[in-house]
DRENLUMGU-895234 format. One record per residue (C-alpha): residue number from 1; residue in three letters; x, y, z. Coordinates in pm, 1 decimal. Layout:
% DRENLUMGU-895234
{pt NUM ALA {X Y Z}},
...
***
This chain:
% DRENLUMGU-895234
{pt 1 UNK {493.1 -2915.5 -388.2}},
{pt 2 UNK {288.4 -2774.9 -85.0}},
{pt 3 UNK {-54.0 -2836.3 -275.2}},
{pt 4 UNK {51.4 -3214.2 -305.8}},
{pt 5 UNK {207.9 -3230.6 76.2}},
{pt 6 UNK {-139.3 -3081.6 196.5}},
{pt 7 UNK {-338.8 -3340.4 -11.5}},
{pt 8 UNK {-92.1 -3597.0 140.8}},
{pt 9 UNK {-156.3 -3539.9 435.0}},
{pt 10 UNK {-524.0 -3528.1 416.8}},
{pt 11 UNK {-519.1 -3879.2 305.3}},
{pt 12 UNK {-328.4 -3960.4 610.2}},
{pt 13 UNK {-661.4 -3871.4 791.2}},
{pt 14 UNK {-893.6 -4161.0 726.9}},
{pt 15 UNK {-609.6 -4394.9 703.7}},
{pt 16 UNK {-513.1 -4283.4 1083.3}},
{pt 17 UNK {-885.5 -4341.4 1180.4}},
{pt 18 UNK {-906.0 -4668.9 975.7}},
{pt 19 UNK {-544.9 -4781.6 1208.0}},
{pt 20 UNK {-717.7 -4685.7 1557.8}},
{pt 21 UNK {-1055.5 -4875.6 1454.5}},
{pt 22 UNK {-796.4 -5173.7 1385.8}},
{pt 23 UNK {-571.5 -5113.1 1671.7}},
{pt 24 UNK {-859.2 -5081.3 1900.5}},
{pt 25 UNK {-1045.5 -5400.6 1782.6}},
{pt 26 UNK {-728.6 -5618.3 1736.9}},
{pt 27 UNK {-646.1 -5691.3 2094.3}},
{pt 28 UNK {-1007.8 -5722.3 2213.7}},
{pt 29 UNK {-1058.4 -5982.1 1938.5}},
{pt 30 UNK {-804.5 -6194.8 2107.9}},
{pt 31 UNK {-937.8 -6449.9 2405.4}},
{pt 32 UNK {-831.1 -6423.0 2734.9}},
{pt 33 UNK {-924.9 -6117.6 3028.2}},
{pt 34 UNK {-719.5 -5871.6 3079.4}},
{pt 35 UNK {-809.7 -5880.3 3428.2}},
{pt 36 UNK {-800.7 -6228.4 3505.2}},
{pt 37 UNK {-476.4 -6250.3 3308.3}},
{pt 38 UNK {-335.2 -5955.7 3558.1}},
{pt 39 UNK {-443.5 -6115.1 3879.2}},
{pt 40 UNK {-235.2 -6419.8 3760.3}},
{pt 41 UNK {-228.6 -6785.0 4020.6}},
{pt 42 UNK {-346.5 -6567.1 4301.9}},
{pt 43 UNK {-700.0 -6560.6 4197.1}},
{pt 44 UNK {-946.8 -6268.6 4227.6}},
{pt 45 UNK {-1256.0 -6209.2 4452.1}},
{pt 46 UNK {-1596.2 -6111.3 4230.8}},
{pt 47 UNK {-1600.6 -5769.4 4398.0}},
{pt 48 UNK {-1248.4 -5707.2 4322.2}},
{pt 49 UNK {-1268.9 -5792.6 3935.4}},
{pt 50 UNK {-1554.8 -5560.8 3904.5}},
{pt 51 UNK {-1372.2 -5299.9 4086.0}},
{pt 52 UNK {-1089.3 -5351.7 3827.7}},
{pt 53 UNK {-1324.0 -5375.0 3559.1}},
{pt 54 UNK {-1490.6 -5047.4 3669.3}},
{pt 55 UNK {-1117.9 -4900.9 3712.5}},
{pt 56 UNK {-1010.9 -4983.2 3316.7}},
{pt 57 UNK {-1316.1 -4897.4 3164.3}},
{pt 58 UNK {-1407.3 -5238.7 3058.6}},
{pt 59 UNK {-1742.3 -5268.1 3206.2}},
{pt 60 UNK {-1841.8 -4960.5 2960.6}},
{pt 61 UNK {-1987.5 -5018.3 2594.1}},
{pt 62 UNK {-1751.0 -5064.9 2310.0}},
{pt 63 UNK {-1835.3 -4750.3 2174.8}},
{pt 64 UNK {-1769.4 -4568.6 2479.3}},
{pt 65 UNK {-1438.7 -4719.7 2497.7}},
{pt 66 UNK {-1368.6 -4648.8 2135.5}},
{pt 67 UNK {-1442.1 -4258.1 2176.3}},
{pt 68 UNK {-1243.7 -4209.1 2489.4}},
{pt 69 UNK {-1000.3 -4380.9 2303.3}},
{pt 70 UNK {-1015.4 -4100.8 1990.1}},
{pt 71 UNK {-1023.8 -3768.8 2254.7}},
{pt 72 UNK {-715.7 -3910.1 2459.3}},
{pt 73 UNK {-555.8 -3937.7 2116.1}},
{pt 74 UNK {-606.6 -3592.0 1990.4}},
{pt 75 UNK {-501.1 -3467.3 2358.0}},
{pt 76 UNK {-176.3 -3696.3 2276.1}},
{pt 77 UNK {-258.2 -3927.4 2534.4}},
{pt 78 UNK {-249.1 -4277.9 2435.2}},
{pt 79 UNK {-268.2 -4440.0 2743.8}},
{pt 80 UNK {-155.0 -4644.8 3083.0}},
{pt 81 UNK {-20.7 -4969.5 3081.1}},
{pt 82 UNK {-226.9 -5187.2 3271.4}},
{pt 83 UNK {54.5 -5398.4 3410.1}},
{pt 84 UNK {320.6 -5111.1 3435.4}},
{pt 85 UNK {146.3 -4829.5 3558.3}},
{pt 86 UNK {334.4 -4621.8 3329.1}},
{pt 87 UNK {243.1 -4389.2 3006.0}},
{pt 88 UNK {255.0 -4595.1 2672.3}},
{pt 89 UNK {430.5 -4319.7 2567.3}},
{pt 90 UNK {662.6 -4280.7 2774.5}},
{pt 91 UNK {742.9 -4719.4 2738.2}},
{pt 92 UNK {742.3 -4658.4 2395.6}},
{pt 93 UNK {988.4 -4387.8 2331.1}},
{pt 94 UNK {1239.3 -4580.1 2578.6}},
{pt 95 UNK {1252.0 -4868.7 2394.0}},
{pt 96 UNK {1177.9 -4734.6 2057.7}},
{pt 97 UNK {1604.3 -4658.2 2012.8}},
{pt 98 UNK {1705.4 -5053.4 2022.7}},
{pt 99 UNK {1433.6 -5097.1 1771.5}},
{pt 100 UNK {1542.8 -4830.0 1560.0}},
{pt 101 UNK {1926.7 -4900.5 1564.0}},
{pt 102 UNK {1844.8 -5258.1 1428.1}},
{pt 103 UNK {1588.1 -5133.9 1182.5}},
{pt 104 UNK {1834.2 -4928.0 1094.4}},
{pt 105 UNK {2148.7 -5118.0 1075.2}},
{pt 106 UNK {1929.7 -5377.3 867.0}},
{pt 107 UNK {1829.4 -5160.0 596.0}},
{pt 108 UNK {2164.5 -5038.8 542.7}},
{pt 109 UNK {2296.4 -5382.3 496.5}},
{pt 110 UNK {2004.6 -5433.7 289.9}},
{pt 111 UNK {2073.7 -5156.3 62.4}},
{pt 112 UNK {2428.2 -5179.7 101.3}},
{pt 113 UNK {2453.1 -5500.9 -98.0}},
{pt 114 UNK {2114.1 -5538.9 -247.7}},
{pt 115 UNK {2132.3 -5220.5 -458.5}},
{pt 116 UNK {2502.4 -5331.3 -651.8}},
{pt 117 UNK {2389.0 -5678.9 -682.7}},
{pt 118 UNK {2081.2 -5549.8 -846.2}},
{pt 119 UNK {2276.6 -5349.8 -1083.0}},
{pt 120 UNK {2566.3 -5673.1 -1112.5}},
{pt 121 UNK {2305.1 -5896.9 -1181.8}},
{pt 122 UNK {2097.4 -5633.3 -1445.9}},
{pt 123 UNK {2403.7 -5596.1 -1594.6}},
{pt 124 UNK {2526.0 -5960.2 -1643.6}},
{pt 125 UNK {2175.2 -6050.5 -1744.6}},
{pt 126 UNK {2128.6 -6478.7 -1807.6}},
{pt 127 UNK {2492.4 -6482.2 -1694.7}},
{pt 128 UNK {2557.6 -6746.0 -1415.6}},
{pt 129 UNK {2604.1 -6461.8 -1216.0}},
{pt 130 UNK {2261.8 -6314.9 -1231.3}},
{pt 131 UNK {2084.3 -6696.4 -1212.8}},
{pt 132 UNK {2290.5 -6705.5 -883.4}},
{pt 133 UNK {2207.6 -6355.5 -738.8}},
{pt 134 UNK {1840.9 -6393.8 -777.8}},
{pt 135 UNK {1835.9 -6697.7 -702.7}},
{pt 136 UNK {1972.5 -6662.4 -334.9}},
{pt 137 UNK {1744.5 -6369.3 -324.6}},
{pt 138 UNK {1473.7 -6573.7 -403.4}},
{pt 139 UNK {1557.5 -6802.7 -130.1}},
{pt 140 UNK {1613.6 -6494.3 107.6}},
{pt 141 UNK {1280.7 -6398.2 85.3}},
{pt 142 UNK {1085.2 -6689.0 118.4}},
{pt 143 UNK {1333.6 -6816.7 424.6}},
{pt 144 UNK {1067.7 -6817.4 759.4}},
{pt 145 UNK {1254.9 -6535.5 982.4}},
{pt 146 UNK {1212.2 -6770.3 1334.4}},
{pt 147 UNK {1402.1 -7031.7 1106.9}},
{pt 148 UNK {1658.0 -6879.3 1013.3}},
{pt 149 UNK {1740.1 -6657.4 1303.7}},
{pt 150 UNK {1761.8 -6989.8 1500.7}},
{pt 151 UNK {1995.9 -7130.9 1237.6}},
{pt 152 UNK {2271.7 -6874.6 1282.3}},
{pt 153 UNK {2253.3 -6895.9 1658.9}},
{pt 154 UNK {2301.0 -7257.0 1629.5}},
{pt 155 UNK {2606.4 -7172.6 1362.9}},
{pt 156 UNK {2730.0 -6878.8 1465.6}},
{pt 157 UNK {2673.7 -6899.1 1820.3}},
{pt 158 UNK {2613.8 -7220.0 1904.1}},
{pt 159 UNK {2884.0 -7445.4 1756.0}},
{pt 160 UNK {3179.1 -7174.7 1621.0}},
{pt 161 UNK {3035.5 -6848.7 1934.5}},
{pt 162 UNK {3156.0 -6618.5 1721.1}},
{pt 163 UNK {2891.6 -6422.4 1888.0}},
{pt 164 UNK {2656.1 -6354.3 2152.8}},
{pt 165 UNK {2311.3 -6585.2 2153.6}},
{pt 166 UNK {2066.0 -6248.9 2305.5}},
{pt 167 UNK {2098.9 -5910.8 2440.3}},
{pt 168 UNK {2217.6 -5545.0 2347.1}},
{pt 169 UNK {2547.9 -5601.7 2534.1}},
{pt 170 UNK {2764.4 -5809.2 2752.2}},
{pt 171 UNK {2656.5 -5751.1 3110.9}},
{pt 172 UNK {3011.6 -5688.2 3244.9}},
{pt 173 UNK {2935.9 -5293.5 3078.4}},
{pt 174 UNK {2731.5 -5059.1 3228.0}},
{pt 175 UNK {2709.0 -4707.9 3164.9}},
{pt 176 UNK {2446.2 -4410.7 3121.0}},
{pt 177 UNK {2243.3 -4402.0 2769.9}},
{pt 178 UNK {2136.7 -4062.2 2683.6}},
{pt 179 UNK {2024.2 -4150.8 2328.1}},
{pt 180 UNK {1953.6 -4546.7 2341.5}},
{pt 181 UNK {2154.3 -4607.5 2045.1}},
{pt 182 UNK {2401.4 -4874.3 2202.1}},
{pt 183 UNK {2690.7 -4839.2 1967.8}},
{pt 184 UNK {2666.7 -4502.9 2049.5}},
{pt 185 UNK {2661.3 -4458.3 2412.4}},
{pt 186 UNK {2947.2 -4757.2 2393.6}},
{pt 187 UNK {3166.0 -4530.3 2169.1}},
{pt 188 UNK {3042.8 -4240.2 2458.2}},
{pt 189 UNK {3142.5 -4431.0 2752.4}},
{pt 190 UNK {3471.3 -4477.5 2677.5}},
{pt 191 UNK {3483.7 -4838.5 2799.1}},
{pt 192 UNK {3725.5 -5081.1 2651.2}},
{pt 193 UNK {3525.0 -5305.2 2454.2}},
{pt 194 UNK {3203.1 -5192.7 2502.3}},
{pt 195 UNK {3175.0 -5094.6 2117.5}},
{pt 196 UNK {3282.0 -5412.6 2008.6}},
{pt 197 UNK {3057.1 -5627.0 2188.2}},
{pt 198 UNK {2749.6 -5378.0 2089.2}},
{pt 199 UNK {2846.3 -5514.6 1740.0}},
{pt 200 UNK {2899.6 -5844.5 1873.3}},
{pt 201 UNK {2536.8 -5872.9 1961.9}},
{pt 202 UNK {2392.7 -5665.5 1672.1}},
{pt 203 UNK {2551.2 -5854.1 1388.6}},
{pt 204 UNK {2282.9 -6148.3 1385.3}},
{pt 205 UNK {1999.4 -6013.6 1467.7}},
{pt 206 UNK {2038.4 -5702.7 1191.2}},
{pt 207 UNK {2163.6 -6026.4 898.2}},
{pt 208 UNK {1832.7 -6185.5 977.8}},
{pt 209 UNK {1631.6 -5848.6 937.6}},
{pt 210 UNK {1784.1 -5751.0 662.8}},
{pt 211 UNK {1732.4 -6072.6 445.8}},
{pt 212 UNK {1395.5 -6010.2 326.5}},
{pt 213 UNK {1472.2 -5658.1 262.6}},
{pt 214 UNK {1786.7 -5734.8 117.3}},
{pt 215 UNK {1607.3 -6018.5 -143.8}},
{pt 216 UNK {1349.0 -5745.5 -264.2}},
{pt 217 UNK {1548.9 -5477.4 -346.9}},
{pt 218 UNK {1768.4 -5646.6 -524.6}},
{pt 219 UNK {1503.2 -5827.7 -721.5}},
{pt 220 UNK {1341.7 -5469.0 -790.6}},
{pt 221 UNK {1705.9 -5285.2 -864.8}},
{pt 222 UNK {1761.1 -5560.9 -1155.8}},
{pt 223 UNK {1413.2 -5550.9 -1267.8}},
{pt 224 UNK {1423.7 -5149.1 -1315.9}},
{pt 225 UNK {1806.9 -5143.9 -1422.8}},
{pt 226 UNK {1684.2 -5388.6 -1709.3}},
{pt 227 UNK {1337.5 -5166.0 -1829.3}},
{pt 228 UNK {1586.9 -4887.8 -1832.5}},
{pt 229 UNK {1873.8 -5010.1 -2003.4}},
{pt 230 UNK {1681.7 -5074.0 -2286.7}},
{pt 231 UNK {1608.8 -4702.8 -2346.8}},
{pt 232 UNK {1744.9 -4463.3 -2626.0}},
{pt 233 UNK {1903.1 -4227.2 -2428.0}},
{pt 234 UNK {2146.2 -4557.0 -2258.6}},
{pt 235 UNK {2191.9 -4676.3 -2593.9}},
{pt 236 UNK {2301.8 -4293.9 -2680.5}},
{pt 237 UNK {2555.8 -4276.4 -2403.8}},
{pt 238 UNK {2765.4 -4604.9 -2508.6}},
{pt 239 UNK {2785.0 -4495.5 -2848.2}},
{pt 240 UNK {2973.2 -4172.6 -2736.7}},
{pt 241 UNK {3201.3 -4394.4 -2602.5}},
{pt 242 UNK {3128.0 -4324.4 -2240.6}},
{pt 243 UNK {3253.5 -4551.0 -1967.9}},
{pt 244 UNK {3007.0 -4873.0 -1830.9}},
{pt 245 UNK {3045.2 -4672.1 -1487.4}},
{pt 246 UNK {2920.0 -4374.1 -1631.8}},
{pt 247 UNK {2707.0 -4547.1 -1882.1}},
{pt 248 UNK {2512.4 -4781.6 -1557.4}},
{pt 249 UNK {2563.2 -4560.9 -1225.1}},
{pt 250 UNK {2487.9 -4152.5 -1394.1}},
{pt 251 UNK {2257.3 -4248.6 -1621.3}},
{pt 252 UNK {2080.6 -4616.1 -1615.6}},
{pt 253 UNK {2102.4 -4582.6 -1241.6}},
{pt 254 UNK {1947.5 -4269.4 -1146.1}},
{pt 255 UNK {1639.2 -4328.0 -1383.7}},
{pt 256 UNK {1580.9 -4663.7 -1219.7}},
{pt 257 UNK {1571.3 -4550.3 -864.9}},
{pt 258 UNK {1244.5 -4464.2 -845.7}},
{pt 259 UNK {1087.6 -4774.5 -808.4}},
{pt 260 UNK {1372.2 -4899.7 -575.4}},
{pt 261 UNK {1310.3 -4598.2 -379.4}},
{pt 262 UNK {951.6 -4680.5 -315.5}},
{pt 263 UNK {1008.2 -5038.2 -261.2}},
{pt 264 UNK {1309.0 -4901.7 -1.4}},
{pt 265 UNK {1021.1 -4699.1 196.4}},
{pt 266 UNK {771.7 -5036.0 200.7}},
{pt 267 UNK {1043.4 -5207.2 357.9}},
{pt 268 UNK {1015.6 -5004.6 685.3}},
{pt 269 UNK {752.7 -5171.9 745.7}},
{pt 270 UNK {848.3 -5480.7 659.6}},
{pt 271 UNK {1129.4 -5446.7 893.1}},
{pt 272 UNK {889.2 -5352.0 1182.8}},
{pt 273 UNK {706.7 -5633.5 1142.3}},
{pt 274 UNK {984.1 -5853.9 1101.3}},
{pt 275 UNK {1102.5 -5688.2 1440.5}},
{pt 276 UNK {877.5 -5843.1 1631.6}},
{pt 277 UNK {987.6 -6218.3 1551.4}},
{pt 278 UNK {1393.6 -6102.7 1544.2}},
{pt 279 UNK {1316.3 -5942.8 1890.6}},
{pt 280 UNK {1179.5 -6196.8 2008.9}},
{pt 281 UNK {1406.8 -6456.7 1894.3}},
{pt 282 UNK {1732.7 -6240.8 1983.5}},
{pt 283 UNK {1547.7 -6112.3 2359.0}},
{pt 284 UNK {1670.1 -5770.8 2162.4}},
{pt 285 UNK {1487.2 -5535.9 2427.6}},
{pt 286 UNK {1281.8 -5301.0 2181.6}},
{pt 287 UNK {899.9 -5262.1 2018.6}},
{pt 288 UNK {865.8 -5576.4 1908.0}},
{pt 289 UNK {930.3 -5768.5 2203.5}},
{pt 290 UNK {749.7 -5501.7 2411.7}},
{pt 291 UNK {433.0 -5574.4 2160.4}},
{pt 292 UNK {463.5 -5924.2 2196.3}},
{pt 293 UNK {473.3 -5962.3 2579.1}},
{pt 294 UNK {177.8 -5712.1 2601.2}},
{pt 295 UNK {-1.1 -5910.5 2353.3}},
{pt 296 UNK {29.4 -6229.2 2586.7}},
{pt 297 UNK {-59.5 -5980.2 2890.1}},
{pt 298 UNK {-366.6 -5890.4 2665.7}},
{pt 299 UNK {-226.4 -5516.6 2783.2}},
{pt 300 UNK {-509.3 -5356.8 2586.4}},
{pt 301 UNK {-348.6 -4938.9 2595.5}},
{pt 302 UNK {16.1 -5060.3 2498.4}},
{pt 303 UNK {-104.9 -5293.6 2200.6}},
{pt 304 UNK {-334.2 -4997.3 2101.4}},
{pt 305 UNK {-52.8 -4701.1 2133.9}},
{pt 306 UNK {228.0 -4948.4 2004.4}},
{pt 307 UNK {33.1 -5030.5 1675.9}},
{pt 308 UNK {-30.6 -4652.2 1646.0}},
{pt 309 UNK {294.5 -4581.7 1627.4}},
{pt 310 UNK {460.3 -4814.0 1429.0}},
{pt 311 UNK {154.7 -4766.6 1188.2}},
{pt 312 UNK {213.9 -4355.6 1210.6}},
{pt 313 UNK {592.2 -4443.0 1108.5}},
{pt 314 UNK {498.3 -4618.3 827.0}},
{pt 315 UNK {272.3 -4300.4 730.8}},
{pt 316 UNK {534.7 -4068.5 755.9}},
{pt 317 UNK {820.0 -4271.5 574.5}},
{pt 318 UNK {608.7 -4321.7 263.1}},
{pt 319 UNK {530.7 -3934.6 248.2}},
{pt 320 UNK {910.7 -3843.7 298.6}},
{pt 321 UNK {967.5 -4128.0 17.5}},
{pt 322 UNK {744.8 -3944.8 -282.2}},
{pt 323 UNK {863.5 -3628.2 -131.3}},
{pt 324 UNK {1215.3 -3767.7 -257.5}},
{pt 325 UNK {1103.8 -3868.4 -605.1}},
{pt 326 UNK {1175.3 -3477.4 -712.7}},
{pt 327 UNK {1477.1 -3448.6 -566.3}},
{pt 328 UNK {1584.0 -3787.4 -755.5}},
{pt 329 UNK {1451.7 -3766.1 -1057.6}},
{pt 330 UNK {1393.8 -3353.5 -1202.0}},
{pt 331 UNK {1220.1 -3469.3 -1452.1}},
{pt 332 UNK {936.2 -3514.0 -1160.0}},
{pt 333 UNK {754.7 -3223.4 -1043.8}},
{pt 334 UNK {466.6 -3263.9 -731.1}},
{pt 335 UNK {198.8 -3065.8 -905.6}},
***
């Protein structure tokens, strides 16, 4: 186990050097000057925009740039926002929590209901019940996000407002936020209603993050529920007269999770990325609205650190995922 975590995480290496090269280049590929885009309808004297210029380090070489870039990242700097002032750090740990919570919230619902309708449908295979269940998921993932996030506003809060259109919370609530998670500092402030309309607002903007998720793992649960149902050692089990529930869920179930579990761990970033459009859509104040605005801004050290991050999540889900692959299946041993 600790020879294949070291050669892990020497892999991570170039593929952390391969993310800053594409971080870096990204947001300089775009059009538009950072300065010029900073000094807004005002305008900017010549002297001033080289003083600026001068001031962020864009007047040097690329290459300069690029390795100034690499030693503030191995002294754990990432950065200043050019328009804030403030660390990209520091911006991107504050907002990180909302992102989190809905990433979070999402791929519970997605696993919540994609995993036993995987199974149903695996289970009740050519039934009209499985043609319906992938089906839907079929539509689920190849339903634009922006789409349908605007279609359950219209629906949900549009014509029945059942619930909020944007935002964490109803404005009427304030109260202090010691871990960002919003349904639980409303549960901590002791508020009346404050946990209720946290949920409010995070019920449509979690349904539209999880659909994509939610289509794909239950797509992959019924395609490895059906390789493995097919075995011997399932075949073995009925005939001893053991119950479906035993039968499907302690031993069809538990073989099959592998691949679920992988595809599980691809879907964080598939949920990150799909962040940015459901922030954006929602005004959900987290990472993916924060990338999006800075992206406009052409904030070059907050599209640089942001990608970084997200991109270093990604890493270290994917490692914790075959880390997992012993734990759920013995029979697999990190050699």
């Amino acid at each position: 186990m600790f020879r294949f975590l070291i050669g892990r995480l020497a892999l991570l290496v170039p593929t952390f050097l391969g993310v800053t090269i594409v971080a870096f280049g990204f947001i300089r590929l775009l059009p538009g000057d950072p300065v010029l885009l900073l000094a807004g309808e005002r305008g900017i004297t010549e002297e001033r925009y080289n003083q600026l210029m001068e001031q962020f380090g864009f007047s040097r070489p690329i290459w300069e740039q690029y390795f100034d870039y690499l030693v503030g990242l191995l002294q754990g700097d990432l950065g200043t926002s050019i328009v804030t002032k403030k660390p990209v750090v520091t911006e991107f740990f504050t907002l990180f929590p909302a992102t989190a919570e809905l990433a979070l919230c999402a791929i519970i619902l997605a696993v919540a209901i994609g995993i036993p309708a995987g199974i149903f449908a695996a289970v009740k295979r050519g039934s009209f019940f499985d043609q319906t269940i992938m089906g839907t998921a079929l539509i689920g993932y190849s339903m634009p996000i922006f789409w349908w996030g605007l279609l359950l506003i219209i629906l949900f809060s549009g014509i029945l407002q059942w619930t909020p259109v944007s935002g964490r919370i109803s404005l009427m609530f304030f109260f202090p936020q010691p871990t960002g998670f919003m349904l639980i500092d409303s549960l901590l402030s002791g508020q009346k209603g404050a946990f209720a309309s946290a949920a409010r607002h995070l019920i449509l903007p979690a349904i539209v993050l999880a659909t994509i998720p939610l289509a794909v793992i239950a797509r992959q649960t019924r395609s490895a529920m059906l390789e493995v149902l097919g075995e011997d050692y399932v075949r073995t089990a009925r005939a001893k007269g053991l119950t479906p529930f035993r039968v499907v869920g302690m031993h069809a179930l538990r073989n099959a999770l592998i691949p679920v579990i992988t595809t599980i761990g691809l879907q964080v970033g598939v949920l990150l990325a799909g962040a940015i459009l459901t922030e954006t859509i929602f005004s959900w104040p987290g990472i993916g609205k924060w990338m999006v605005d800075s992206i406009a801004r052409r904030d070059y050290p907050v599209v640089q650190g942001g990608l970084l991050m997200i991109a270093a999540i990604v890493m270290v889900v994917n490692l914790t995922v075959d880390l997992l692959y012993g734990l759920v299946n013995p029979r697999i041993r990190h050699n």
